[in-house]
Residue, then its C-alpha position, 0 to 999 in steps of 0.5 A: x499539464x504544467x505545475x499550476x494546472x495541476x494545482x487547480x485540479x489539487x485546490x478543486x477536489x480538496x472540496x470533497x474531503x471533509x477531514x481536511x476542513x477542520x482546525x487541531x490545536x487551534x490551527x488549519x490542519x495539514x495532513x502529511x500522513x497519506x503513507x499511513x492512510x489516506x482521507x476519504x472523499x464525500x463521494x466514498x463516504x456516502x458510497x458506504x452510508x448509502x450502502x447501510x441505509x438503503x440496501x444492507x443486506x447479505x450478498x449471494x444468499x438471498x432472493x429477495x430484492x436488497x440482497x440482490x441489489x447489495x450482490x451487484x453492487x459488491x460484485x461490481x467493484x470487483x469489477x473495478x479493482x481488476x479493471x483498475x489493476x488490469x487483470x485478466x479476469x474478475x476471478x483472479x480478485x480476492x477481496x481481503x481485509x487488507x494487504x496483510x490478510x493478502x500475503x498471509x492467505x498466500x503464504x499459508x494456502x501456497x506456501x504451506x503447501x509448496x515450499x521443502x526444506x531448503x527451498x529459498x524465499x528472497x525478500x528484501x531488507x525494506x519490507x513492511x513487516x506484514x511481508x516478512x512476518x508470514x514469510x518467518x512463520x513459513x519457513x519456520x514449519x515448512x524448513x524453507x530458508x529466507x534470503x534479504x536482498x539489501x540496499x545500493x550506496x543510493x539506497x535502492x533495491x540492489x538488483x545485481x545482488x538480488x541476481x546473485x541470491x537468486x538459484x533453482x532453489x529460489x521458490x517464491x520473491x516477495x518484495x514491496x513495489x515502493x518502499x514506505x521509508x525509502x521511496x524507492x520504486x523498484x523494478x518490479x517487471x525485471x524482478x519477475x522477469x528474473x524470478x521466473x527464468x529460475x522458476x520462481x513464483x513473486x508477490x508484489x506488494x503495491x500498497x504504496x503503489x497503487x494509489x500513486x500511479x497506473x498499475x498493470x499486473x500483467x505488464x508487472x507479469x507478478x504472480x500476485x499483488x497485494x494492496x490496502x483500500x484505507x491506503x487509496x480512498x476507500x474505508x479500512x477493512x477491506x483490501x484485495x489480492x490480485x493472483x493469476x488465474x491458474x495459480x489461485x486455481x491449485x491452491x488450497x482454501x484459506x480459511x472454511x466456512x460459509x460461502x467458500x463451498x460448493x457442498x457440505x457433507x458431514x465428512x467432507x466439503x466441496x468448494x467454490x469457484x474463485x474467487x468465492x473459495x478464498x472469501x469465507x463467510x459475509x464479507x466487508x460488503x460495504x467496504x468493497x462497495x466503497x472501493x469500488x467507488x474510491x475507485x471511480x473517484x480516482x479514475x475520474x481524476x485519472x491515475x497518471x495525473x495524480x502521478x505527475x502532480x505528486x510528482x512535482x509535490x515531490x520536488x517542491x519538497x525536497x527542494x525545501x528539505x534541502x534548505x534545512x541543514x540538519x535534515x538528512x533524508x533516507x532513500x533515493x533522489x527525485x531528479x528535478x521533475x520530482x521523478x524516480x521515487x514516492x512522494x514521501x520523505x522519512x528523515x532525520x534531524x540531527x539529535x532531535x527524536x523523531x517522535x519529538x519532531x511530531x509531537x510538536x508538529x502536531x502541535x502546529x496542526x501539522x501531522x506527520x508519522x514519527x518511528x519505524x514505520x513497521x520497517x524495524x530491519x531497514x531502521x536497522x540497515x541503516x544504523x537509525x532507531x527511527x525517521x520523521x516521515x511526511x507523505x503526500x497525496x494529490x489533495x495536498x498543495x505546494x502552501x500546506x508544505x510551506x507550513x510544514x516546513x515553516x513549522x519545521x524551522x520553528x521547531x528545530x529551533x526551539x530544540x536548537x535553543x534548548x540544547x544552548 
């Protein structure tokens, strides 16, 4: 589809996200935040609403008729999240509370349990910090030794290093599909393609992935992945994680409780088949109700349309970007069909603090992100304290980024006249 086509479909489902239609500070709202989380449509919304008003109930447990209409429903979204990311089985989908509960059920049901001291775990310095946390606390009671994969001039994913790190010491790769301060897009195939060939097992966190582009796990050919729902559509509270069949099989439960067991005796349990071991007690069941139809909503729109026209928004961007002399933006860049990394910029704008920058945007009803982005160690990497960040999704338009880089202008100006 060509620029404007796109646009139409943009300028069409902007109708669906109440949020968007309202003033802040007296001025149209311009939401540049969808890195952090993204709106909700009218069709999600009522997803859960409907959820509460017509069937609340508790899934599994129950014979009677809302119970079994909640279970369903539950029950096929967990159709769709695998569909979604091509799984092989539904059983191979865990539903979380988000993409750090995820990680951290793998580092301490897996992790705990496999890792020696002197095995390695290859991470890199652009993780979110949610993927890197749980990895410290591991290696910390288990001896397991971190290694950081760091950035080329272009300020990608240094593959060759990473190539170099990696040993039959190499137990687990964890590392982040697209960064959420440099928008790279890393190559998660080669990586596990690699990591396997030493025997090494990979968690891919695709929070920033999975609701910008077709994901296929198995194509990917990772052992897990990670993502948020609040980051695709759906409500926050609930995520989901993606594990191999047989690799979930061997691993322990993470947390016990009510619905992970089989049997319960008073001096030992039995527990459940996947994925129900790894979901302990009542889950967000209208929150996975509600992905599911975040899920219908986006592949209605279908997933490579989304890329393309975010695409082209990415161009369109930096093209305007590039315009303002004091602005220097971090990671690589788009070619000029607006490919080769996320739609997002973190920048920085000579000795004007981030923070200030979106204070005062916010003041022209843009909103921005402004500080570290829970990527402290990258931030570090690059000798910078923090970035201004303006991320964009499909029901952004080509005239909102005018605004903001109109606001931008404005605003770099008054500091400009201030510091004169």
């Amino acid at each position: 589809m060509t620029f404007t086509q796109e646009r139409t479909i943009a300028d069409k489902i902007r109708i669906d996200f109440p949020l968007l239609h309202q003033e802040v500070n007296g001025k149209p709202l311009i939401y540049l935040d969808n890195a952090a989380t993204s709106q909700k449509p009218q069709f999600v919304i009522d997803a859960l609403r409907n959820y509460y008003q017509e069937y609340n109930s508790n899934v599994h447990r129950g014979a009677h008729t809302l119970s079994g209409r909640a279970t369903d429903a539950y029950e096929a979204a967990r159709d769709k999240v695998a569909k979604f990311v091509n799984a092989a089985s539904r059983r191979e989908i865990v539903f979380t509370r988000n993409a750090t509960e995820a990680i951290n059920l793998v580092a301490y049901s897996w992790g705990m349990n496999n890792l020696q001291p002197g095995d390695e775990i290859i991470l890199s310095v652009m993780e979110h910090h949610s993927n890197i946390v749980p990895w410290q606390i591991v290696a910390q009671k288990t001896g397991a030794v971190l290694k950081f994969v760091e950035l080329t001039p272009e300020q990608t994913f240094d593959l060759a290093q990473f190539q170099t790190l990696l040993s039959e010491k190499t137990k687990l790769v964890a590392v982040v599909h697209v960064s959420n301060t440099l928008g790279c897009i890393n190559p998660v195939a080669e990586i596990c393609t690699l990591a396997h060939q030493q025997g090494a097992k990979v968690l891919i966190d695709a929070c920033q992935s999975v609701p910008h582009m077709p994901i296929d796990v198995q194509s990917i050919g990772c052992d897990w992945l990670v993502a948020s729902g609040h980051k695709m559509c759906a409500p926050t509270g609930i995520g989901f994680l993606y594990g191999k069949e047989e690799i979930l099989l061997s691993m322990a439960p993470f947390l016990g409780g009510g619905e992970m067991i089989a049997e319960v005796f008073l001096d030992h349990s039995t527990y459940g088949e996947l994925p129900h071991k790894f979901e302990a007690g009542t889950p967000a069941i209208g929150e996975a109700i509600a992905l599911g139809a975040a899920i219908d909503y986006l592949n209605n729109i279908g997933m490579e349309h989304i890329h393309n026209y975010e695409a082209e928004l990415t161009a369109y961007l930096f093209a305007q970007l590039d315009k303002i002399p004091q602005i220097k933006i971090y990671g690589p860049r788009p070619n000029s069909q607006g490919e080769g990394r996320a739609a997002l910029a973190a920048f920085t704008a000579g000795e004007v603090h981030a923070n200030d920058l979106a204070t005062l945007l916010d003041q022209e009803g843009v909103a921005i992100r402004s500080g570290h982005h829970c990527t402290q160690p990258v931030h570090r990497h690059l000798g910078i304290a923090a970035t201004a960040r303006v991320s964009l999704s499909f029901y952004n338009t080509r005239e909102e980024i005018d605004v903001f880089i109109k606001a931008l202008k404005d605003t770099l100006e008054f500091f400009s006249s201030l510091l004169n």
